[in-house]
N, C-alpha and C positions, 0 to 999 in steps of 0.2 A: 237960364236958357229956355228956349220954346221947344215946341212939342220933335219940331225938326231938328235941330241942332244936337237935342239930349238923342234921338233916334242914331244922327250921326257918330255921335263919341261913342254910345254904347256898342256900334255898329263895329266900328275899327276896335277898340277895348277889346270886343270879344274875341275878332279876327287874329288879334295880338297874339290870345295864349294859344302856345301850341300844344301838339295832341295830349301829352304826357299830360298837361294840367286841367286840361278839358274830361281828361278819363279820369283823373284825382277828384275834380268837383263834382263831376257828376256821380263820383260814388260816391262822397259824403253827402249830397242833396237826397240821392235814391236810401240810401239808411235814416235819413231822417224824415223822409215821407215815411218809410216803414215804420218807423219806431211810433210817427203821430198814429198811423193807424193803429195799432197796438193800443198805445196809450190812452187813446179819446174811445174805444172798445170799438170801432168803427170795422176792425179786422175780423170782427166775430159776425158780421151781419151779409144778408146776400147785395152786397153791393153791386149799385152798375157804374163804375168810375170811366168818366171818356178820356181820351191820354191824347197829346200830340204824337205825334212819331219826328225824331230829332233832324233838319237839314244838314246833313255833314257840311257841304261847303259853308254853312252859314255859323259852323262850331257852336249849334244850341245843345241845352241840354242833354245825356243821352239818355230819354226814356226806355231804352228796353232793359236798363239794370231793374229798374221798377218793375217792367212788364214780366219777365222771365220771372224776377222774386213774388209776383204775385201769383203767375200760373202756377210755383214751385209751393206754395204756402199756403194759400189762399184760396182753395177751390171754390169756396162759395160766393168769390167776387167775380164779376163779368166785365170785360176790359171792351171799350169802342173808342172808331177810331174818324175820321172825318174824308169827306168827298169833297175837294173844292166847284162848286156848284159856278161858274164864274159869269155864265148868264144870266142866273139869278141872284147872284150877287150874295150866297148863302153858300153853307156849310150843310151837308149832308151825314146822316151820321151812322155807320154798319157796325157788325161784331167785329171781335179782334180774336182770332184762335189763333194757336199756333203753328195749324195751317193754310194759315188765308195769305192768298200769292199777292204780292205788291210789286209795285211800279211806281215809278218816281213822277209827277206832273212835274211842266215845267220851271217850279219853282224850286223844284228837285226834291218837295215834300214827298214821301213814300204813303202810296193811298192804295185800297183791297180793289182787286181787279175780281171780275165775275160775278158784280153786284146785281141784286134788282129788287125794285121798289118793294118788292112785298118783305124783304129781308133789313129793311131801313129801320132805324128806332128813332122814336118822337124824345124829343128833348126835354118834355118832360119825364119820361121814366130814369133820367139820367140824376143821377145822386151826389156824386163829385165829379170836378171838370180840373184837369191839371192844363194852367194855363201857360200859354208860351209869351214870352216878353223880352224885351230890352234890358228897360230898368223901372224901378218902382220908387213909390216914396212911403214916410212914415204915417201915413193916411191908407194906404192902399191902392192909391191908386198906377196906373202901370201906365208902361209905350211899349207899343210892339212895332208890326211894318210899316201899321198907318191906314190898313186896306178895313177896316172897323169891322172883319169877320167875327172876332170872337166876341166882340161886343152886341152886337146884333145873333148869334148862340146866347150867349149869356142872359140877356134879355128874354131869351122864350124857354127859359130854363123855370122849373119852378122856384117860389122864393128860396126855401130850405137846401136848395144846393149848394153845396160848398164849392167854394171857387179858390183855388191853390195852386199862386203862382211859382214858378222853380227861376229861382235866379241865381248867376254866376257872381252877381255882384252886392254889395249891400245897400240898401237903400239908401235916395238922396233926400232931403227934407221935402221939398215938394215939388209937385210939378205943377208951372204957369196952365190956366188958360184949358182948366179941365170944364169938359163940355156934358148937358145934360145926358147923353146918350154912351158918358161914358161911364163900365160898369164897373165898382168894387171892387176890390178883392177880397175875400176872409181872410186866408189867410196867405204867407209866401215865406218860402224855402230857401234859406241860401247854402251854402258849406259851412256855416258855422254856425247858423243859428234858424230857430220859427218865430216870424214876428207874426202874431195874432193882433188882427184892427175890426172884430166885433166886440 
């Protein structure tokens, strides 16, 4: 299947489960983000990790078990979160406290409202990126919407960031018709497992 087609089945796949298994995976994904940090000592260091914030109609992962477990644990990590920039065709990227007010864009992403430039962070002080996606394969590489945001972030990321996709589902062997512009993964989270591809 092409880049469209895997978009569509992941698209419906996802829509499938309902809430009860959407809240089950996402809390086996969010404990074993936890546990990587932990484990790779990454949890001990002052990190700046940028998070998606989950589309409920769209049943993505729910990153705020992460988000809430890191405020609650983790005070020497700093959490950001993303501006869809849509005339420039870019992601913008602020703090995330726990109380910064949001508002839904029309894509029904949840983004910090009250922002302003001087309060922005450069994508390179960002250290991990949890990434949002479809589906992945045994290479790393992912499908998300298609609109190549994260890909064009990820690229002006520095090398050394880790890039950590969260999937609902396990990876497929590969995907057709991967393009120069598209970025890696290190590594991706499912409910049952971490597959590391550095």
């Amino acid at each position: 299947m092409n880049k469209a087609e895997l978009r569509r089945e992941y698209l419906d796949r996802r829509q499938a489960l309902v809430a009860d298994e959407v809240a089950h995976r996402s809390q086996a994904i969010a404990q074993r983000f936890l546990d990587f940090l932990i484990q790779t000592d990454l949890a001990t260091k002052p990190l700046l990790i940028h998070t998606f914030l989950p589309i409920r109609r769209q049943h993505e992962v729910d990153t705020w078990l992460i988000i809430n477990s890191i405020w609650k644990q983790f005070p020497q990590i700093t959490l950001a979160i993303s501006v869809t920039d849509i005339a420039a065709n870019q992601l913008t990227h602020y703090p995330l406290y726990p109380d910064t007010r949001l508002q839904e864009n029309r894509w029904g992403i949840p983004e910090p409202v009250d922002v302003t430039q001087k309060s922005a962070i450069d994508s390179h002080q960002i250290d991990l990126v949890l990434v949002p996606l479809l589906v992945f394969d045994t290479q790393g590489h992912r499908v998300g919407y298609g609109g190549g945001y994260y890909d064009r972030f990820l690229a002006s990321c520095r090398p050394d960031c880790l890039k950590v996709g969260l999937s609902f589902f396990d990876p497929i062997e590969a995907i057709d018709a991967i393009e120069v512009t598209d970025i890696r993964l290190d590594t991706c989270i499912t409910p049952r497992q971490l597959f590391s591809f550095k």
